[in-house]
C-alpha positions in Angstrom: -33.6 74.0 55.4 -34.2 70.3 56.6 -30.8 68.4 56.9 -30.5 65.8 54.3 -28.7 62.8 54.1 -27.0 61.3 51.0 -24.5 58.2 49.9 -22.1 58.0 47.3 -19.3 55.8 46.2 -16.0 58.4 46.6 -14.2 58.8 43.7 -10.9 59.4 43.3 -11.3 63.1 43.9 -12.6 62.8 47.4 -10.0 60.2 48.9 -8.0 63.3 50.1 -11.3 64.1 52.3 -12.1 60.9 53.3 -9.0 60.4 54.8 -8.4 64.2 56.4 -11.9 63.2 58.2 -10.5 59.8 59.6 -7.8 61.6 60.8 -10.2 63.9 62.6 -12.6 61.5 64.1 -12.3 60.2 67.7 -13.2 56.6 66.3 -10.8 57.0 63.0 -8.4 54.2 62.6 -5.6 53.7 60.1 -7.8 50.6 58.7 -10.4 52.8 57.4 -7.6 55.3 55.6 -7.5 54.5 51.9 -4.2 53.6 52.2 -4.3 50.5 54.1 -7.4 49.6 52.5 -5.6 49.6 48.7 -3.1 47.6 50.0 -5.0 45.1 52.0 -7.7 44.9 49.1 -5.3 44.2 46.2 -3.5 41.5 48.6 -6.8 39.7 49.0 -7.6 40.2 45.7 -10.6 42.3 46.4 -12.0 45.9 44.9 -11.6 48.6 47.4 -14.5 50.9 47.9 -15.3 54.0 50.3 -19.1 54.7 50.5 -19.3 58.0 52.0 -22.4 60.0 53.8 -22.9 63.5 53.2 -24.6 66.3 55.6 -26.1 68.4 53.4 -23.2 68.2 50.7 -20.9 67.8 53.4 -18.9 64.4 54.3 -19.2 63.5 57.5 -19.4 59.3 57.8 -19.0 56.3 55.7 -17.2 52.9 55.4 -14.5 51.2 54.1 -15.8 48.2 51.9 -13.8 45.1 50.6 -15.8 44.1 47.3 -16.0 41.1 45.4 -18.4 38.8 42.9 -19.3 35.6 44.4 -21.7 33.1 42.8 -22.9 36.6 40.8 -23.5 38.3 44.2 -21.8 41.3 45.1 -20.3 41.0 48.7 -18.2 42.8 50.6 -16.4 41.0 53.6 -13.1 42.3 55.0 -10.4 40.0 55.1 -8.1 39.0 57.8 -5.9 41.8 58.5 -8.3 44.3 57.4 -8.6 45.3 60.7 -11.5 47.6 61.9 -13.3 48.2 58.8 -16.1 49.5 60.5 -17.8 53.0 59.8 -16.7 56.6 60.5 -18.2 59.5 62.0 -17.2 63.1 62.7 -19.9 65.8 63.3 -17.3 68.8 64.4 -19.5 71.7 63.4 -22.5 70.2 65.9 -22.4 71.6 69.0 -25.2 70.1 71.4 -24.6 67.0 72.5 -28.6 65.7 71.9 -28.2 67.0 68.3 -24.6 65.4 67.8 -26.7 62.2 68.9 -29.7 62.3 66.9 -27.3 63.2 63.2 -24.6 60.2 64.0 -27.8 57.9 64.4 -28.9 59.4 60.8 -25.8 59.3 59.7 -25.4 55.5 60.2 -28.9 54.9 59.2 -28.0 56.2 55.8 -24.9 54.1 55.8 -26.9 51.4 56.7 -29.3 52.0 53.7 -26.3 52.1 51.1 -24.9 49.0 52.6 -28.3 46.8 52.6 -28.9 48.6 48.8 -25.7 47.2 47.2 -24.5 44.2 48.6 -26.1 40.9 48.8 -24.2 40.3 51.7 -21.7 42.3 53.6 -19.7 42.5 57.1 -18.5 45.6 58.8 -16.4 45.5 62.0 -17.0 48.9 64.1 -13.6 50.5 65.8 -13.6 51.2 69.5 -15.4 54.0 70.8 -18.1 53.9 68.1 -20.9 52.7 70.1 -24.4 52.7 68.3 -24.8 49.7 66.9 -28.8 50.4 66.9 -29.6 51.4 63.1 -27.9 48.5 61.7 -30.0 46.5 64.9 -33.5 48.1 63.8 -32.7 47.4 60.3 -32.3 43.3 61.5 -28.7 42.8 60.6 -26.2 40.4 63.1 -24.7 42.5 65.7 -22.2 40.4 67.8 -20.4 42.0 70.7 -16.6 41.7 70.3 -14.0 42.5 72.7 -9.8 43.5 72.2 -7.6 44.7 75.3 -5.9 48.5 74.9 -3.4 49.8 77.3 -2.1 53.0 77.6 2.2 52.6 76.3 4.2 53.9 79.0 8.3 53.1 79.8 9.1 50.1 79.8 9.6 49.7 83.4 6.2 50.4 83.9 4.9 48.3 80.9 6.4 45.2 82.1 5.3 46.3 86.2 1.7 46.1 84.8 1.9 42.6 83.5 0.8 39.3 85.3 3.2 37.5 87.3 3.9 34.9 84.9 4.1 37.0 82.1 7.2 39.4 84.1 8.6 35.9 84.5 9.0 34.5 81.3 9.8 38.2 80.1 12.9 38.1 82.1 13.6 34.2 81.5 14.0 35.6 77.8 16.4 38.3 78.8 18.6 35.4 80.8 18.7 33.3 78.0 20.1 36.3 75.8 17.1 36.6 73.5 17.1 40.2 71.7 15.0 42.1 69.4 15.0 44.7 67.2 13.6 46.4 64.7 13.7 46.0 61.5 12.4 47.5 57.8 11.9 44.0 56.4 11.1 40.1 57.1 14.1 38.2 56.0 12.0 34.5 56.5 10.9 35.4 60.2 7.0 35.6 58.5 7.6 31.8 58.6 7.0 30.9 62.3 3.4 32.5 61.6 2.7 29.3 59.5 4.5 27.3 61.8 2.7 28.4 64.9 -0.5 26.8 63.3 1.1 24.0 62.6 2.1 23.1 66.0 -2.0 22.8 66.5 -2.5 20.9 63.1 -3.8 23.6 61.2 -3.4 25.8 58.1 -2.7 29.4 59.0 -5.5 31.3 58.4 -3.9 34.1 55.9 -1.6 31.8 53.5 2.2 32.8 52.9 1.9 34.0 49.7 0.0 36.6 50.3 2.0 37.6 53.6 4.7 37.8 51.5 3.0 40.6 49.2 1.3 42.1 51.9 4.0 43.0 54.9 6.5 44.5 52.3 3.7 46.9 51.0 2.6 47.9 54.6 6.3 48.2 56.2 7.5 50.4 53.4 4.1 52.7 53.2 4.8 53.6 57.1 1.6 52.1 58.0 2.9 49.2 60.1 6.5 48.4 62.3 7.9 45.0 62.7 10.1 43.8 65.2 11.8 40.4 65.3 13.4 38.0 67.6 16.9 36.8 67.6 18.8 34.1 69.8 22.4 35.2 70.7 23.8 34.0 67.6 21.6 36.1 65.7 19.1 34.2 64.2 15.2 35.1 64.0 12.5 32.9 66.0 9.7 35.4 65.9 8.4 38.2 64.5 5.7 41.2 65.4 3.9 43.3 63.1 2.1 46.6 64.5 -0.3 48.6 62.5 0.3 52.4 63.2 -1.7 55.3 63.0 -1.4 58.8 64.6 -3.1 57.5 67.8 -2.3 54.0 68.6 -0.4 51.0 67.4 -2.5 47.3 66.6 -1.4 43.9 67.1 -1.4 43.1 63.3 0.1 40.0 62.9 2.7 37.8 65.1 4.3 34.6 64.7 6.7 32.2 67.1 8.9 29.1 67.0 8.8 26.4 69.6 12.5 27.6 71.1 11.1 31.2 71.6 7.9 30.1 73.3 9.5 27.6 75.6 12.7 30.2 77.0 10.3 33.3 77.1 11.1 35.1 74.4 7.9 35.5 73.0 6.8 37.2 75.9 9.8 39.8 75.9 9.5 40.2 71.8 5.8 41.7 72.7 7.3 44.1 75.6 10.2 45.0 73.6 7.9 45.9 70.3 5.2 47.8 73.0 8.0 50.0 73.9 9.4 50.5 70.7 6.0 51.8 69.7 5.6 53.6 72.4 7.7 56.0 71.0 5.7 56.7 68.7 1.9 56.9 69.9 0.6 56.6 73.2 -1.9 53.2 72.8 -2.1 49.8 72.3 -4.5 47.9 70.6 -4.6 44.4 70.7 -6.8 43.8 67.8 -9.1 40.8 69.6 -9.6 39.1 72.0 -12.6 36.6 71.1 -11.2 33.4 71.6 -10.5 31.9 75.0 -7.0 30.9 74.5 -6.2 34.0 72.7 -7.7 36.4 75.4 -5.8 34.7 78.2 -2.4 35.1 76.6 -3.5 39.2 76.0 -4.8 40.2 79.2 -1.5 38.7 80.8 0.2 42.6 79.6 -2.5 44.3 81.6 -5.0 46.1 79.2 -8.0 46.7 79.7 -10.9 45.3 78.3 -13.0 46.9 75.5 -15.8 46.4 73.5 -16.2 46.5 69.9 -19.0 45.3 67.5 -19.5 43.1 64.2 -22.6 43.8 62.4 -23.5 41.5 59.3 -26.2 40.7 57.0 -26.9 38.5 53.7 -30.1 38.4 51.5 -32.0 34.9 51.8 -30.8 34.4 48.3 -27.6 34.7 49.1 -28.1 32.6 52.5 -28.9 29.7 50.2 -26.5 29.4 47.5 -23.4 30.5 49.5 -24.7 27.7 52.0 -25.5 25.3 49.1 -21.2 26.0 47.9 -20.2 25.7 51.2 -21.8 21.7 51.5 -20.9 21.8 47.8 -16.8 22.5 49.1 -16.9 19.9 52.4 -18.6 16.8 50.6 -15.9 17.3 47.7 -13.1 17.9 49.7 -11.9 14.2 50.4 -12.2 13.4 46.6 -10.1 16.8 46.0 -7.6 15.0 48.8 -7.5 11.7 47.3 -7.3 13.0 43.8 
């Protein structure tokens, strides 16, 4: 019988093997579990989907998607802090390793067809380790290279032995100056230096507070993320670190610092500190991005190492030119809204 490839939408009945087969995959993540992706959705205000590819009645692929009308288009576009909602593979009962290659490259051209079929326009962010970008390539969508740093979590000794000089430096400034930090179950107001980070650069942050406020709470108390905060010696928080977990690795979620931490060091020993204290729990580190100069310097000073990752995206010309038309619309109005 010739192998045949099919798409759905999972319903409710098939969450429980979607996310058994994210588990299983080499390239599952915790961001493509339905799980995170309720939370995150209904934070955002967005309608979760999972379109899944079957083998021959089988489920063995799909994707995560983040859905929502604009303008009368459909669109899915994963929001900050939806980490990699890219797709899923896992091929377990193929043995040959040409075979295994030709049915994932099927696999994603299906998943590619669904995609392209239902969304005017739509952005998926691949995890680590899935490397064929080539049917969403052949099919003209964007692919952009993106790269994160991942480090294998080791004692803490060795951690802190593996990071640049400067980096060991202001690490152990931190410990002079008697920062601390712990972990914690809950943000008691330490989410605020993520707002107050941006504005040290004269910018809005780019996830507003409200919804951090709804969204952290959810993920800490599902088990799906661990926070850490730092405290000066009389107690009080400057800083804060939020870690998506899953059974593999731990992600660089979400962060935020005051002025006093990031001038005595204690920035720099809040991020070895939380390392280690996921380190307990799984055995890599996942910085979640490293795309923008400034950004990447500050990350490759713990020692990862670098790895690729892809974006692929595409949009209808319809869609191309009445989203562009609203965004014109939104910057030529935006002094009146100001002055207003």
């Amino acid at each position: 019988m010739a192998t045949q490839f099919e798409t759905a939408i999972l319903e409710e009945a098939n969450e429980a093997a979607w996310d058994a087969l994210v588990a299983a995959a080499p390239c599952g993540t915790v961001f493509q579990s339905t799980r995170w992706l309720r939370i995150v959705a209904r934070a955002f205000g967005r309608t979760p989907r999972v379109i899944g590819v079957f083998r021959n009645g089988t489920l063995v692929g799909g994707c995560p998607v983040y859905e929502r009308r604009l303008l009368g288009f459909l669109v899915s576009d994963p929001p900050l802090l939806a980490g990699y909602a890219g797709p899923v593979l896992h091929l377990p009962d193929i043995l040959r390793t040409g075979r295994v290659g030709s049915e994932a490259e099927q696999t994603l051209a299906a998943l590619e067809q669904a995609l392209r079929a239902r969304y005017a326009s739509v952005r998926i962010v691949a995890p680590p380790g899935l490397t064929d970008a080539r049917p969403f390539l052949w099919a003209g969508w964007a692919v952009v290279p993106r790269y994160t740093y991942r480090l294998a979590l080791r004692p803490r000794e060795a951690l802190i032995g593996d990071f640049e000089q400067g980096a060991r430096r202001r690490a152990r400034r931190g410990e002079a100056a008697g920062w601390r930090a712990v972990h914690v179950s809950k943000l008691d107001g330490s989410e605020n230096t993520y707002a107050s980070a941006y504005r040290r650069h004269g910018a809005g942050p780019p996830v507003p507070q409200s919804i951090l406020r709804a969204l952290l709470p959810e993920l800490l108390k599902a088990g799906l993320a661990r926070a850490s905060e730092l405290l000066d010696p009389t107690g009080r928080a400057h800083a804060f670190e939020v870690h998506a977990l899953d059974e593999r690795a731990a992600y660089a979620l979400l962060s935020g610092t005051d002025e006093p931490a990031l001038r005595d060091g204690g920035a720099v020993l809040l991020k070895l500190e939380a390392m280690h204290d996921v380190g307990q729990r799984v055995s890599e580190f996942d910085f979640l991005g490293a795309n923008t100069p400034s950004i990447a310097t500050f990350k490759r000073a713990f020692g990862g190492t670098l790895t690729p990752y892809w974006e692929a995206s595409r949009t209808t010309a319809a869609a191309v030119t009445l989203l562009g038309a609203r965004r014109l619309l939104a910057r030529a109005t935006r002094p009146l809204r100001r002055s207003g």
